[in-house]
C-alpha positions as protocol buffer text, in pm:
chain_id: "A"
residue {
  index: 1
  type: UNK
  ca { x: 3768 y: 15827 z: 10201 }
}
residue {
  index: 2
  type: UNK
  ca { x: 3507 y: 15526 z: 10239 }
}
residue {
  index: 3
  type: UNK
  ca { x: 3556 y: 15568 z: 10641 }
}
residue {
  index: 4
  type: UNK
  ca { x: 3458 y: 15946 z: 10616 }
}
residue {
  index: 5
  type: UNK
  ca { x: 3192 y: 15906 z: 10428 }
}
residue {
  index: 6
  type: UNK
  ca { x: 3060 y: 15667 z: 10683 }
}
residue {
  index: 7
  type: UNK
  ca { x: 3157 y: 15921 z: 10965 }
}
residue {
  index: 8
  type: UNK
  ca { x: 2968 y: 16193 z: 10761 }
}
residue {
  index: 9
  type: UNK
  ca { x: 2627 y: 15995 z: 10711 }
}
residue {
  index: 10
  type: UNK
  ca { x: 2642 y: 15815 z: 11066 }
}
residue {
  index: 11
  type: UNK
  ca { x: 2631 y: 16187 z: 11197 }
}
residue {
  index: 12
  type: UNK
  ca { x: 2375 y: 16320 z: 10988 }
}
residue {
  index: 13
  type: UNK
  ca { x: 2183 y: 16029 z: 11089 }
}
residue {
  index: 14
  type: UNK
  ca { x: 2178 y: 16062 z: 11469 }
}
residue {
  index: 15
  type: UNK
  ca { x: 2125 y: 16455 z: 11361 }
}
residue {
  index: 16
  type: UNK
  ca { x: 1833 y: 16390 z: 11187 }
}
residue {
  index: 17
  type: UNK
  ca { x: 1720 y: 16127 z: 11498 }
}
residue {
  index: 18
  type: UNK
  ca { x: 1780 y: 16364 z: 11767 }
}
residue {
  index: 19
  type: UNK
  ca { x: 1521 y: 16632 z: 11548 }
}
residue {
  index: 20
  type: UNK
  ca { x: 1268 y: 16379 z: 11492 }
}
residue {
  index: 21
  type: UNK
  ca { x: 1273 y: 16370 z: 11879 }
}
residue {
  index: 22
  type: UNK
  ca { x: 1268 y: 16750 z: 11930 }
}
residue {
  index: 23
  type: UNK
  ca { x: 966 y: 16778 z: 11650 }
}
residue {
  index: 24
  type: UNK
  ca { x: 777 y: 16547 z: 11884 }
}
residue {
  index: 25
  type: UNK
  ca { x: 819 y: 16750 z: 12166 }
}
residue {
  index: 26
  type: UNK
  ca { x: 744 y: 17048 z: 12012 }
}
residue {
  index: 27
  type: UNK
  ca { x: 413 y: 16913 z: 11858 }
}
residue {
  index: 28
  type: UNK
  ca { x: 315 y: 16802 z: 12232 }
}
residue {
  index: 29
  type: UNK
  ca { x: 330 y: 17090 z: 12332 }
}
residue {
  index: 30
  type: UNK
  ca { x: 246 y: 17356 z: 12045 }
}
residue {
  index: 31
  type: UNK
  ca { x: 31 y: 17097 z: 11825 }
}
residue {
  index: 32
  type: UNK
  ca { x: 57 y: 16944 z: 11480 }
}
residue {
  index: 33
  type: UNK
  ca { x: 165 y: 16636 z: 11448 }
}
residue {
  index: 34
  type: UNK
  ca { x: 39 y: 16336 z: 11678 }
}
residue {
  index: 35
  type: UNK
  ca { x: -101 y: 16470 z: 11860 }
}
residue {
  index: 36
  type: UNK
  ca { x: -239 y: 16737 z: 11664 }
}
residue {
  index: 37
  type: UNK
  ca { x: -389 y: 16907 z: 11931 }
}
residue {
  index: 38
  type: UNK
  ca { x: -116 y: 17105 z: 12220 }
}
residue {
  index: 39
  type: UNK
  ca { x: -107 y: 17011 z: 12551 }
}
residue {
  index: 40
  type: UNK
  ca { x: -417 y: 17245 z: 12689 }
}
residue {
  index: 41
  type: UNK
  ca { x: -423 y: 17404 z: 13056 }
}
residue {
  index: 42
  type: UNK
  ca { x: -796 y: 17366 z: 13230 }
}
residue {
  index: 43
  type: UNK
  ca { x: -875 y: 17677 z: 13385 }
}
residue {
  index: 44
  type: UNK
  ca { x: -1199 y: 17693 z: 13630 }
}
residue {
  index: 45
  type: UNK
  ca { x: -1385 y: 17971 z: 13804 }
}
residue {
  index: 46
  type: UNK
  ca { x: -1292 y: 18037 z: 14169 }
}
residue {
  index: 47
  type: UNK
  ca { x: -1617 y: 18060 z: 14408 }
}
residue {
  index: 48
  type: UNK
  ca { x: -1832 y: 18199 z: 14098 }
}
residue {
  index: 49
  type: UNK
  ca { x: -1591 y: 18477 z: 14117 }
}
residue {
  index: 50
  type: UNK
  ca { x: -1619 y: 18708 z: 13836 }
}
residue {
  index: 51
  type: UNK
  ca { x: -1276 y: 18701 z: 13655 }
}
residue {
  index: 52
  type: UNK
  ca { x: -1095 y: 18502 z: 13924 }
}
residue {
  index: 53
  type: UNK
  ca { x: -978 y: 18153 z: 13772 }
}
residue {
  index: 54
  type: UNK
  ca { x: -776 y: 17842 z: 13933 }
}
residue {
  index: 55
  type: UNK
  ca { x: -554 y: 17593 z: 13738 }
}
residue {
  index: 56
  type: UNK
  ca { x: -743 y: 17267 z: 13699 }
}
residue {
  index: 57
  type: UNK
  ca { x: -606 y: 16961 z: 13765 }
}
residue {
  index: 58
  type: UNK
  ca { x: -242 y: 16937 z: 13631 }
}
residue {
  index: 59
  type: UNK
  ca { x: -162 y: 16508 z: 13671 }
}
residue {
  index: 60
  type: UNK
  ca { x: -156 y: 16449 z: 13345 }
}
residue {
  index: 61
  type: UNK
  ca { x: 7 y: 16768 z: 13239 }
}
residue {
  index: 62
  type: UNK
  ca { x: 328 y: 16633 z: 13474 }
}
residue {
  index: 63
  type: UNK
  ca { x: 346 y: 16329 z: 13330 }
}
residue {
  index: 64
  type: UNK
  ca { x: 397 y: 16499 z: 12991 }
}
residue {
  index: 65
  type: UNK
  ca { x: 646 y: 16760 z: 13126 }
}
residue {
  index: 66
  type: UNK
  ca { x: 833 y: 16493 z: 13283 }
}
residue {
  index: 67
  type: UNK
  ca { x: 807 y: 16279 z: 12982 }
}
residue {
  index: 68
  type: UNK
  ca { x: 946 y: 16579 z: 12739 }
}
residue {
  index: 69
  type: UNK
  ca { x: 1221 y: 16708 z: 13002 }
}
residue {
  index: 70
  type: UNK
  ca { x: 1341 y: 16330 z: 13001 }
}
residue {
  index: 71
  type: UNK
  ca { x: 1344 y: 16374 z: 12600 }
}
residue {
  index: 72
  type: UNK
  ca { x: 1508 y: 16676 z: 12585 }
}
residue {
  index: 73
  type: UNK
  ca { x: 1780 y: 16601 z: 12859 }
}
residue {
  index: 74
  type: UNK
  ca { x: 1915 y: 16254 z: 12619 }
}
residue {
  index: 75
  type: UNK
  ca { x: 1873 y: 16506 z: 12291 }
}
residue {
  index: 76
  type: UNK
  ca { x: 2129 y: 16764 z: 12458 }
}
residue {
  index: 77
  type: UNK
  ca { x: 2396 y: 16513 z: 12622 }
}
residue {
  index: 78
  type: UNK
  ca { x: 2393 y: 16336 z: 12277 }
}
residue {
  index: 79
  type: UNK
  ca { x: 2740 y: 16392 z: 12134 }
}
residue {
  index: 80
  type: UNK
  ca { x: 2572 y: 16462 z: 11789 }
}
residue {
  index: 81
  type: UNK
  ca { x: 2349 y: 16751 z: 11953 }
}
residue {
  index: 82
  type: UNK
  ca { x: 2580 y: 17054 z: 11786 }
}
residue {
  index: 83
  type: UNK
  ca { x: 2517 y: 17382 z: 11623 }
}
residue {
  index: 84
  type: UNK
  ca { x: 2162 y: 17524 z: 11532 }
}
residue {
  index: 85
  type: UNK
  ca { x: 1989 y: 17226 z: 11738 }
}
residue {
  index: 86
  type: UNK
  ca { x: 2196 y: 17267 z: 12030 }
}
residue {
  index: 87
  type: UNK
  ca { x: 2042 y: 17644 z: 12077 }
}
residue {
  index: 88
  type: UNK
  ca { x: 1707 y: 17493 z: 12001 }
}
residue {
  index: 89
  type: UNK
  ca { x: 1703 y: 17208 z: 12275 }
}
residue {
  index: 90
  type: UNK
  ca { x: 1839 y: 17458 z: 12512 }
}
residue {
  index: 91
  type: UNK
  ca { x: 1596 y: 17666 z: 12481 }
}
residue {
  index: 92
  type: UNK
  ca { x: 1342 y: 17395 z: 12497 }
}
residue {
  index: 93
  type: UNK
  ca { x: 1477 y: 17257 z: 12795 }
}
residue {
  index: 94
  type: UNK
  ca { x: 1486 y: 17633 z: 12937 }
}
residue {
  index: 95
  type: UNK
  ca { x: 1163 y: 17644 z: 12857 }
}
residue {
  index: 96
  type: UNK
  ca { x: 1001 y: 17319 z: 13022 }
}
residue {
  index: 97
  type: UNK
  ca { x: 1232 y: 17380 z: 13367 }
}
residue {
  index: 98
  type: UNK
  ca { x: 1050 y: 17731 z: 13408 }
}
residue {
  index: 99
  type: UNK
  ca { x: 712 y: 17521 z: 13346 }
}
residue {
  index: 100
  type: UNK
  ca { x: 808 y: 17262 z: 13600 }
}
C-alpha cells in the first residue's frame, strides 16, 4: 500500500511539473504570467502603401518559438504526459509547427 501511494503522488507530481511547463508556454505566447505581456508580431507599412503591411523583424520571435517547441517536445515524450494534457500539448505543439 505504502509503495502505491508513492507511485500515486510521484505521478501527480511530474503531472503537475509537466503543466507548470505548459502554463509557461502558454503565457509566452497568450500573456499573463511572466511575462505578462504575449509575444507581439511588428507589423510595418510597405512603401507608404496604404493598407499594405510587412512582418517586422522576426529574430527574436524564433528564438522563442524554438525555445517553446523544445518545451513542448520533452512535455509530450514525458511518460507522465497522459489524458487531458496530452490533447493540450498536442495541440500546442500543432500549433507552434504551423507558426514555424
Amino acid at each position: 500500500l505504502k509503495e502505491e501511494i508513492q507511485q500515486v503522488s510521484n505521478t501527480a507530481t511530474q503531472e503537475a511539473s509537466l503543466e507548470e511547463l505548459l502554463k509557461k508556454v502558454q503565457n509566452t505566447w497568450m500573456g499573463g504570467g511572466e511575462p505578462s505581456k504575449p509575444v507581439e508580431f511588428i507589423v510595418t507599412m510597405y512603401k507608404e502603401q496604404k493598407d499594405v503591411y510587412v512582418l517586422g523583424a522576426v529574430d527574436d520571435i524564433m528564438v522563442v518559438l524554438e525555445d517553446s517547441t523544445v518545451t513542448v517536445s520533452t512535455i509530450v515524450t514525458s511518460r507522465f504526459c497522459e489524458g487531458g494534457l496530452r490533447a493540450r500539448v498536442e495541440k500546442w505543439e500543432e500549433d507552434l509547427r504551423y507558426i514555424s
